[in-house]
LODOKE-421460 format. One record per residue: residue number from 1; x, z, y negated of N, C-alpha, C in turn. Coordinates in steps of 0.05 Angstrom, whole numbers, plus 5000, padded with zeros to 4 digits. Last residue first. Layout:
BEGIN
<site tido="NUM" n_u="X" n_w="Z" n_v="Y" ca_u="X" ca_w="Z" ca_v="Y" c_u="X" c_w="Z" c_v="Y"/>
...
% end
This chain:
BEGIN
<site tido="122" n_u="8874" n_w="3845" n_v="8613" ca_u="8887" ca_w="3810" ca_v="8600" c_u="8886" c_w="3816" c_v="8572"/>
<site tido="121" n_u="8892" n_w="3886" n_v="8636" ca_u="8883" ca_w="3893" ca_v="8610" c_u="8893" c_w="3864" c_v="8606"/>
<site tido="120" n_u="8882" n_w="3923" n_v="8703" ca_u="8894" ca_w="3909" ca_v="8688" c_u="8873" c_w="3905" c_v="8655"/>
<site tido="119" n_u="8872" n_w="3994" n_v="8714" ca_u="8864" ca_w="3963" ca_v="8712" c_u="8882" c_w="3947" c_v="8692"/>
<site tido="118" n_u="8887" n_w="4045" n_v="8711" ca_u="8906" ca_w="4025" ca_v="8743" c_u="8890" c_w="3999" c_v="8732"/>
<site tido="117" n_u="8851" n_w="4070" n_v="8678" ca_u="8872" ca_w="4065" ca_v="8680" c_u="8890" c_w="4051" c_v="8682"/>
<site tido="116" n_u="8799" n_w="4067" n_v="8713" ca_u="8798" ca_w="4046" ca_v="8683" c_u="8828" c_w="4041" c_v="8678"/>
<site tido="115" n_u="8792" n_w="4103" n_v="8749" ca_u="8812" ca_w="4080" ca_v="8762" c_u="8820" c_w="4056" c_v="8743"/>
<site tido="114" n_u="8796" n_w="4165" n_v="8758" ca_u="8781" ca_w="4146" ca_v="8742" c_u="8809" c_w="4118" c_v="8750"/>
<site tido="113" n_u="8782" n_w="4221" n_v="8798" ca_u="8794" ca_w="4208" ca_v="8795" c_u="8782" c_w="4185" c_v="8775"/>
<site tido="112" n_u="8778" n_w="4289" n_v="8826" ca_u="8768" ca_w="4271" ca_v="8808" c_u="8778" c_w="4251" c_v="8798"/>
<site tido="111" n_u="8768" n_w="4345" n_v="8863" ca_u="8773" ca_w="4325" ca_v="8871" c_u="8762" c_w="4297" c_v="8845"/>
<site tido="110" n_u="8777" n_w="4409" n_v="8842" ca_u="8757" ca_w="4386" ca_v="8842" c_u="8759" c_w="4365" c_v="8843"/>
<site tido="109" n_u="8814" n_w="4461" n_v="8881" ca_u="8811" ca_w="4435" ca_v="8861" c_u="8786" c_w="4424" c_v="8864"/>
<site tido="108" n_u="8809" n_w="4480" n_v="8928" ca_u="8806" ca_w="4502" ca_v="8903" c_u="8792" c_w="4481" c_v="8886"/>
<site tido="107" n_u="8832" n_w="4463" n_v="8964" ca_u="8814" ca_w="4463" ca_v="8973" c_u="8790" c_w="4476" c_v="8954"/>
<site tido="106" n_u="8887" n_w="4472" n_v="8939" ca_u="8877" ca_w="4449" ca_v="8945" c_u="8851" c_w="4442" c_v="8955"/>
<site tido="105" n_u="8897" n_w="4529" n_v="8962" ca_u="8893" ca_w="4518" ca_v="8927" c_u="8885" c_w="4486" c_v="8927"/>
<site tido="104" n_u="8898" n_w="4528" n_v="9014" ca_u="8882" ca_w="4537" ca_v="9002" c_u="8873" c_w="4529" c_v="8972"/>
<site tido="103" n_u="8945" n_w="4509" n_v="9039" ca_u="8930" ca_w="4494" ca_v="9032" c_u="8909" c_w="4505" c_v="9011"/>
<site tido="102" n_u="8970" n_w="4548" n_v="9054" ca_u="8988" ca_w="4537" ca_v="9045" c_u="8969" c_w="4509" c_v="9027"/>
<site tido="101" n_u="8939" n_w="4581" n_v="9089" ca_u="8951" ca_w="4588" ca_v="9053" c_u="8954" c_w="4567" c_v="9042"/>
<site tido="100" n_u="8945" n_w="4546" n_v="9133" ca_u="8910" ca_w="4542" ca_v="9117" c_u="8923" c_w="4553" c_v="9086"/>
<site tido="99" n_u="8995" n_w="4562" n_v="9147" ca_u="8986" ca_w="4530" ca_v="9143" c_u="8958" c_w="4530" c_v="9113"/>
<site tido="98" n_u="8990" n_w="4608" n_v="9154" ca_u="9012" ca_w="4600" ca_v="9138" c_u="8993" c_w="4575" c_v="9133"/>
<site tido="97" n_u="8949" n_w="4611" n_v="9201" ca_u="8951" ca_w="4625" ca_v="9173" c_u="8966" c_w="4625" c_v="9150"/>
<site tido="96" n_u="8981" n_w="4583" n_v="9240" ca_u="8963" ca_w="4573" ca_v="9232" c_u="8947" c_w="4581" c_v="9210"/>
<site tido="95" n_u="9024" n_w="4618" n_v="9255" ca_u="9025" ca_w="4595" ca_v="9244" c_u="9009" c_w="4585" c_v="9227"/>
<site tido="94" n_u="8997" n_w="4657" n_v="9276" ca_u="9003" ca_w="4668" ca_v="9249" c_u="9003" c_w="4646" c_v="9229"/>
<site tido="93" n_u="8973" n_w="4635" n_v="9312" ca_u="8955" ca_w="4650" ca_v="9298" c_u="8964" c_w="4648" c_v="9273"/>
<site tido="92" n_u="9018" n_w="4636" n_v="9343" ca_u="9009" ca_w="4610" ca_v="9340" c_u="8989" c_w="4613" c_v="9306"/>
<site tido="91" n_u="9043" n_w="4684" n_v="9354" ca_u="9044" ca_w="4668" ca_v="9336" c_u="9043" c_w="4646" c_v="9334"/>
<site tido="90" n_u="8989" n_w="4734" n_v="9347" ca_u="9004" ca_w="4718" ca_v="9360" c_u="9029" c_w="4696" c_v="9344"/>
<site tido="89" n_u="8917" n_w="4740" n_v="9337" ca_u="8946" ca_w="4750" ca_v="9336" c_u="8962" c_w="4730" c_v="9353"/>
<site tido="88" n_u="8849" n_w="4725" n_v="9317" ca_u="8872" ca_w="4737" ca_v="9336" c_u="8897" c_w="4743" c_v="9330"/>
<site tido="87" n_u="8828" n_w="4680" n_v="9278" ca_u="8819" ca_w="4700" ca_v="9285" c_u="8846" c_w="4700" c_v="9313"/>
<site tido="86" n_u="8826" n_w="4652" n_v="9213" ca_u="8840" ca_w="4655" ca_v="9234" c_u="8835" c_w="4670" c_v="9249"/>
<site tido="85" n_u="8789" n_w="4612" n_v="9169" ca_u="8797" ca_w="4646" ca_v="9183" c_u="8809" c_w="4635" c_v="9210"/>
<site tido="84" n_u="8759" n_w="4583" n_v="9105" ca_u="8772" ca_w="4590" ca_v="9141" c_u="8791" c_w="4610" c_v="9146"/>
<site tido="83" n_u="8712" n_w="4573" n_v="9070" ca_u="8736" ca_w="4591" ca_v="9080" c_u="8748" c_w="4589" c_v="9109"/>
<site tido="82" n_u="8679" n_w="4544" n_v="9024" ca_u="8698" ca_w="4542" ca_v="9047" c_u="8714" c_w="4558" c_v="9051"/>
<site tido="81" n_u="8627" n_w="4550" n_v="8979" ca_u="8639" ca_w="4572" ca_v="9004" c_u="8656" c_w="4566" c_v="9030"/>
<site tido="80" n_u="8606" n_w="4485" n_v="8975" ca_u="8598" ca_w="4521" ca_v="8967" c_u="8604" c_w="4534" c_v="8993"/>
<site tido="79" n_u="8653" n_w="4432" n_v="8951" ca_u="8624" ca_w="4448" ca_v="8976" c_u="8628" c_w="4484" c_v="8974"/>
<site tido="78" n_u="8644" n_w="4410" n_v="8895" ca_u="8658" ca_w="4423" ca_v="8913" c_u="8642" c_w="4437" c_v="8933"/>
<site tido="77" n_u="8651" n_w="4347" n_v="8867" ca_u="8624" ca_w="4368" ca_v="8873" c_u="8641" c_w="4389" c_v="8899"/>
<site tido="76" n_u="8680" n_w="4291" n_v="8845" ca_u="8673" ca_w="4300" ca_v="8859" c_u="8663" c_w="4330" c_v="8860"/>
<site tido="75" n_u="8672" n_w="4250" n_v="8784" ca_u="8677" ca_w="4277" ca_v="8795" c_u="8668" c_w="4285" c_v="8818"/>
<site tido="74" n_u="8696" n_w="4180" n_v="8784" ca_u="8680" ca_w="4201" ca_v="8799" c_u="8689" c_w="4224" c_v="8795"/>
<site tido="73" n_u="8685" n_w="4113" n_v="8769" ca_u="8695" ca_w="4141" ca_v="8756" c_u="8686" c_w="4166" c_v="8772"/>
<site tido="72" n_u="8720" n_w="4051" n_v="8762" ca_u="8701" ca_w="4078" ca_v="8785" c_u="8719" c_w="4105" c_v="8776"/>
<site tido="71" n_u="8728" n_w="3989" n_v="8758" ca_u="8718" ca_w="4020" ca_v="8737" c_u="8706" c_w="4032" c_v="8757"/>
<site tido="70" n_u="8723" n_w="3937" n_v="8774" ca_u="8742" ca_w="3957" ca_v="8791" c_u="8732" c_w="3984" c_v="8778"/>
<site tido="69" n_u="8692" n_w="3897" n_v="8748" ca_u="8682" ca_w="3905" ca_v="8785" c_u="8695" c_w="3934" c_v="8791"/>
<site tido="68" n_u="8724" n_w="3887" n_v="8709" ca_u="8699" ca_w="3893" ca_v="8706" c_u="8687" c_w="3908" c_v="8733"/>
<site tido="67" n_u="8768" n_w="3877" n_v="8728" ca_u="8772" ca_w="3892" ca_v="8702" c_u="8738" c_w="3905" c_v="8706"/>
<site tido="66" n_u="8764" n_w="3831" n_v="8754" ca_u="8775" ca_w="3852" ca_v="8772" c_u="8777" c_w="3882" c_v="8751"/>
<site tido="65" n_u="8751" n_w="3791" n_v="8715" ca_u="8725" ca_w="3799" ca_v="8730" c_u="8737" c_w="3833" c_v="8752"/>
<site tido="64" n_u="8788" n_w="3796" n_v="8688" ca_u="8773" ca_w="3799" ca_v="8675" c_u="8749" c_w="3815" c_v="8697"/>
<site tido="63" n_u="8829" n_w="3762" n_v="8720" ca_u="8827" ca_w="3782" ca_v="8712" c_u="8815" c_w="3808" c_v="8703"/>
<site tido="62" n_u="8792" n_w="3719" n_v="8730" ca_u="8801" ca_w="3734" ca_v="8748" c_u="8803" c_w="3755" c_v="8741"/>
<site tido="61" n_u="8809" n_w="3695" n_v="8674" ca_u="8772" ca_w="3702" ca_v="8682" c_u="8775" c_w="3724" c_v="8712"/>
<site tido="60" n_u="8864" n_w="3691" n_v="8683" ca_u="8854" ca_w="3711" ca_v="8660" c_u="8816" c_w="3725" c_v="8665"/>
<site tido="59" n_u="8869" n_w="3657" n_v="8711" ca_u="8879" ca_w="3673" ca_v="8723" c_u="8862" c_w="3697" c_v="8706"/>
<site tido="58" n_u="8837" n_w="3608" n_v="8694" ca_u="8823" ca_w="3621" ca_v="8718" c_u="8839" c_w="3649" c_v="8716"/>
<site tido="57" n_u="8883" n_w="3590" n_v="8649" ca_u="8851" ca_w="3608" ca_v="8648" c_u="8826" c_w="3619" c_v="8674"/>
<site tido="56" n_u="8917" n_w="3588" n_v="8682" ca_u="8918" ca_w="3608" ca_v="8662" c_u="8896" c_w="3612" c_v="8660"/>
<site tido="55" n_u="8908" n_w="3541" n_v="8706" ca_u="8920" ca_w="3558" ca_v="8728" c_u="8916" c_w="3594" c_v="8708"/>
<site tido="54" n_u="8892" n_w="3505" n_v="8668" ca_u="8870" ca_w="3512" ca_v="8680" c_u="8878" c_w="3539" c_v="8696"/>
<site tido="53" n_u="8954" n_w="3487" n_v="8637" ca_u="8933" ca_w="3505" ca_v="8626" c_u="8903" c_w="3517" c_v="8635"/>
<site tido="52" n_u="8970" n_w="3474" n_v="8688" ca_u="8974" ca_w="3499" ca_v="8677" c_u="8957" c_w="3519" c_v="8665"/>
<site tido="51" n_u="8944" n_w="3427" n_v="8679" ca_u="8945" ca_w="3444" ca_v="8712" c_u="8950" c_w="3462" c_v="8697"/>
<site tido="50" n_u="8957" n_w="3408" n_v="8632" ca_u="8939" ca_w="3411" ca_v="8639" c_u="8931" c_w="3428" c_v="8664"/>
<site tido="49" n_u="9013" n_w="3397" n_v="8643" ca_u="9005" ca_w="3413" ca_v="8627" c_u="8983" c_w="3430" c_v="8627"/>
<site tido="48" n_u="9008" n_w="3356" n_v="8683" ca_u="9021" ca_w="3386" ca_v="8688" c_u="9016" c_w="3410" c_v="8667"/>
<site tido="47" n_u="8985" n_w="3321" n_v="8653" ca_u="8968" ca_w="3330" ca_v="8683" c_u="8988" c_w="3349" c_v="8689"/>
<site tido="46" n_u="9030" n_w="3306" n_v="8619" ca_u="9006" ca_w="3315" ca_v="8614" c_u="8989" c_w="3334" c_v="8639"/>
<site tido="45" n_u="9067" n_w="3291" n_v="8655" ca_u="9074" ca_w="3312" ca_v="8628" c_u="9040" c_w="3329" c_v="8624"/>
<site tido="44" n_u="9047" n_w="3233" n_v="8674" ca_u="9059" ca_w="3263" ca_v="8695" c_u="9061" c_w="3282" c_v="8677"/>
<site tido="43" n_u="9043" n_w="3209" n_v="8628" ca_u="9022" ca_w="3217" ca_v="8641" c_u="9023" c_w="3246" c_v="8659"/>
<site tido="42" n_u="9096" n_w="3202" n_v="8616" ca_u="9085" ca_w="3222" ca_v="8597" c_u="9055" c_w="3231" c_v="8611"/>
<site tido="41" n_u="9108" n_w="3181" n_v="8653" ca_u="9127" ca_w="3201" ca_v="8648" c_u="9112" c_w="3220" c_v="8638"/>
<site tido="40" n_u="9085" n_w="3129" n_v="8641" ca_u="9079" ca_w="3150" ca_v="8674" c_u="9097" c_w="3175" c_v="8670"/>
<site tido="39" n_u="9104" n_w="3113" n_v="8603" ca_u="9080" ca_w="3126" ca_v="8608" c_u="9070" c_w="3130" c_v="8632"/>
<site tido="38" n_u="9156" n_w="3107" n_v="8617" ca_u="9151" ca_w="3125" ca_v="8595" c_u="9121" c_w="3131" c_v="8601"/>
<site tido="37" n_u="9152" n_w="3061" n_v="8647" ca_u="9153" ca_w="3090" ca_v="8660" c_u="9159" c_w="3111" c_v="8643"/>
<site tido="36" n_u="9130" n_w="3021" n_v="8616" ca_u="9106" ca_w="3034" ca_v="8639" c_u="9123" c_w="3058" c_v="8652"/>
<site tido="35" n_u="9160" n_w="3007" n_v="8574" ca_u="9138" ca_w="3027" ca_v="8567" c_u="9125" c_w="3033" c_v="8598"/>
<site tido="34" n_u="9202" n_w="2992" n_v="8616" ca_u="9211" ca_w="3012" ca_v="8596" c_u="9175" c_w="3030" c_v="8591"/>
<site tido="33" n_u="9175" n_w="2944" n_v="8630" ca_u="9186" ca_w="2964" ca_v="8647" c_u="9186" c_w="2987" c_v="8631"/>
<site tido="32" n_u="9164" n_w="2919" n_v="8576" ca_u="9143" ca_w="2925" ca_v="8596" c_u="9150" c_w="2941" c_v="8619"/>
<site tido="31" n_u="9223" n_w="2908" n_v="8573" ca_u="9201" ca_w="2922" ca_v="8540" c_u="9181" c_w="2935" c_v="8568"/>
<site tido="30" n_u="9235" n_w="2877" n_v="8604" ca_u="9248" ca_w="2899" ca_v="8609" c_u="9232" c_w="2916" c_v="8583"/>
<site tido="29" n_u="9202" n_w="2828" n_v="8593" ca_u="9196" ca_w="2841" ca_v="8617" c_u="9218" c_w="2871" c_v="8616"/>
<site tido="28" n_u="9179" n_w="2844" n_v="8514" ca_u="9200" ca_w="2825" ca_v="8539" c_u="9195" c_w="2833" c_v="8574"/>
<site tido="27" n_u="9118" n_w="2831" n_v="8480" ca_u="9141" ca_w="2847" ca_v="8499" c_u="9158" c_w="2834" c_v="8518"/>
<site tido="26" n_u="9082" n_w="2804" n_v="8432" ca_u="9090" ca_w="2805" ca_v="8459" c_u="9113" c_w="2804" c_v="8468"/>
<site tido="25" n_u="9076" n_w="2804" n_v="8370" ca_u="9067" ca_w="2835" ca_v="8390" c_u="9076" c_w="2826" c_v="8422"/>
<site tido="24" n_u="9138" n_w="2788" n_v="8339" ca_u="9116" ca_w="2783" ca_v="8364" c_u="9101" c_w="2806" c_v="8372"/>
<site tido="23" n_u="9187" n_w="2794" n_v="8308" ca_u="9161" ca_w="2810" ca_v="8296" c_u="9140" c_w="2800" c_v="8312"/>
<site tido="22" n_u="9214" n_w="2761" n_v="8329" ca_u="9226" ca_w="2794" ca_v="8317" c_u="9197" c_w="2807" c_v="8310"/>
<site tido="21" n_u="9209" n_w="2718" n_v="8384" ca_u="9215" ca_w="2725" ca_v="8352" c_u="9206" c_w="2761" c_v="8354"/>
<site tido="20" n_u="9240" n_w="2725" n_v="8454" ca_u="9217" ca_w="2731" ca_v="8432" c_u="9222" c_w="2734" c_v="8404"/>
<site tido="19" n_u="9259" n_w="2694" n_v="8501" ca_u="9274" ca_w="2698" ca_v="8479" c_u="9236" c_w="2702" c_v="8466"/>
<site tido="18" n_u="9249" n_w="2672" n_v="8550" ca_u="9258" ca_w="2696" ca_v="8559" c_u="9264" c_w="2705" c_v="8534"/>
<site tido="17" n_u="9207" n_w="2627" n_v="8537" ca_u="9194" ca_w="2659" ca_v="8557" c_u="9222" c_w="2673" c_v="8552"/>
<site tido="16" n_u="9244" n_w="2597" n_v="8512" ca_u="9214" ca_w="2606" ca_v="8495" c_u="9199" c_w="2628" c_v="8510"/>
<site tido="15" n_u="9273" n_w="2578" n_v="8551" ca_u="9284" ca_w="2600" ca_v="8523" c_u="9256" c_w="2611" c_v="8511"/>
<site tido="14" n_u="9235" n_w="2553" n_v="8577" ca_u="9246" ca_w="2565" ca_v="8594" c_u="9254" c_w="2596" c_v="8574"/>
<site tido="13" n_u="9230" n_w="2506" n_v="8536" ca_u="9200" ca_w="2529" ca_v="8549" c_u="9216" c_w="2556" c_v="8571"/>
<site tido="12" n_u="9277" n_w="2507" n_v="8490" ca_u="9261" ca_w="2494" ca_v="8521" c_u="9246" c_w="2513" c_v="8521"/>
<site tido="11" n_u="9281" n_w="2513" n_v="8417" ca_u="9283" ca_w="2524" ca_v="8447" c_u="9263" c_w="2513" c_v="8467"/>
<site tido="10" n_u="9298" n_w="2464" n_v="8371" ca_u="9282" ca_w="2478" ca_v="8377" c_u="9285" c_w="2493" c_v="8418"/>
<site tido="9" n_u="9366" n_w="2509" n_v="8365" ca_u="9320" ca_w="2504" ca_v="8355" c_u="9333" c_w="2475" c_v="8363"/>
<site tido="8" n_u="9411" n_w="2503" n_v="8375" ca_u="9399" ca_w="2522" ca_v="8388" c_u="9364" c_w="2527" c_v="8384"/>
<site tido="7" n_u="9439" n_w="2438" n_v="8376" ca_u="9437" ca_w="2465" ca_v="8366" c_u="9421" c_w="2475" c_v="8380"/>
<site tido="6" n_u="9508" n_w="2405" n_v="8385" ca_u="9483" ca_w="2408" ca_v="8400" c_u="9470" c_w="2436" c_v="8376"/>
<site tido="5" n_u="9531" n_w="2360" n_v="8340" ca_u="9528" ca_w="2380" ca_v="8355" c_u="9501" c_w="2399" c_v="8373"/>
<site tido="4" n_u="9532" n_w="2331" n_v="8294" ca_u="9541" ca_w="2321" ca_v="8316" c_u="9541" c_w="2344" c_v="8343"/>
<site tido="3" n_u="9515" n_w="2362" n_v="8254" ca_u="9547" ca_w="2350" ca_v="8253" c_u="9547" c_w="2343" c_v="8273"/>
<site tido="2" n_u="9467" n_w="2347" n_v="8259" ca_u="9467" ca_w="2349" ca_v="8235" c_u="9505" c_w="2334" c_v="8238"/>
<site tido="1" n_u="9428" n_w="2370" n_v="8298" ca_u="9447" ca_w="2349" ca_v="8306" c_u="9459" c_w="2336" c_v="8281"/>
% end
């Protein structure tokens, strides 16, 4: 009140909640909005991360375990002396002598398979 004028110190209690000095650790109400959905932002960030990173390592132990369970190795053992015969004429007969040829070399083979292959490899 120096020149006659109103001034701005000292501030009502009213100015003193909505106005904060520069270097206060205490926050305005839009300061305190701001940090609580930054940190629900970052919380949501996290617990997704996290989901993930659990969704990965089950998938891999999964993996692992379907790696371990699945290995089947077999030579199968051929049965001693298959032959089949056709007996008569005709041509049902004959059909049916085409067919069995037609098979024959397959009945030849040793049935053997390994399945380490077809497995997955985390």
């Amino acid at each position: 009140a120096i020149m006659g004028k109103e001034t701005v110190l000292p501030l009502t209690k009213r100015e003193r909640r909505k106005y904060v000095s520069t270097f206060s650790v205490r926050m305005v109400a839009a300061e305190k909005k701001k940090l609580s959905v930054s940190g629900m932002a970052l919380l949501t960030s996290g617990i997704q991360m996290a989901l993930y990173i659990i969704l990965d390592y089950s998938l891999y132990h999964l993996l692992i375990i379907i790696r371990f369970y699945g290995k089947i190795q077999s030579k199968g053992r051929l049965p001693s002396g298959i032959q089949l015969e056709v007996k008569g004429s005709g041509v049902l007969a004959d059909m049916y002598r085409q067919i069995i040829t037609q098979f024959d070399p397959l009945i030849r083979t040793v049935p053997e398979f390994d399945t380490t292959e077809c497995l997955p490899d985390p």
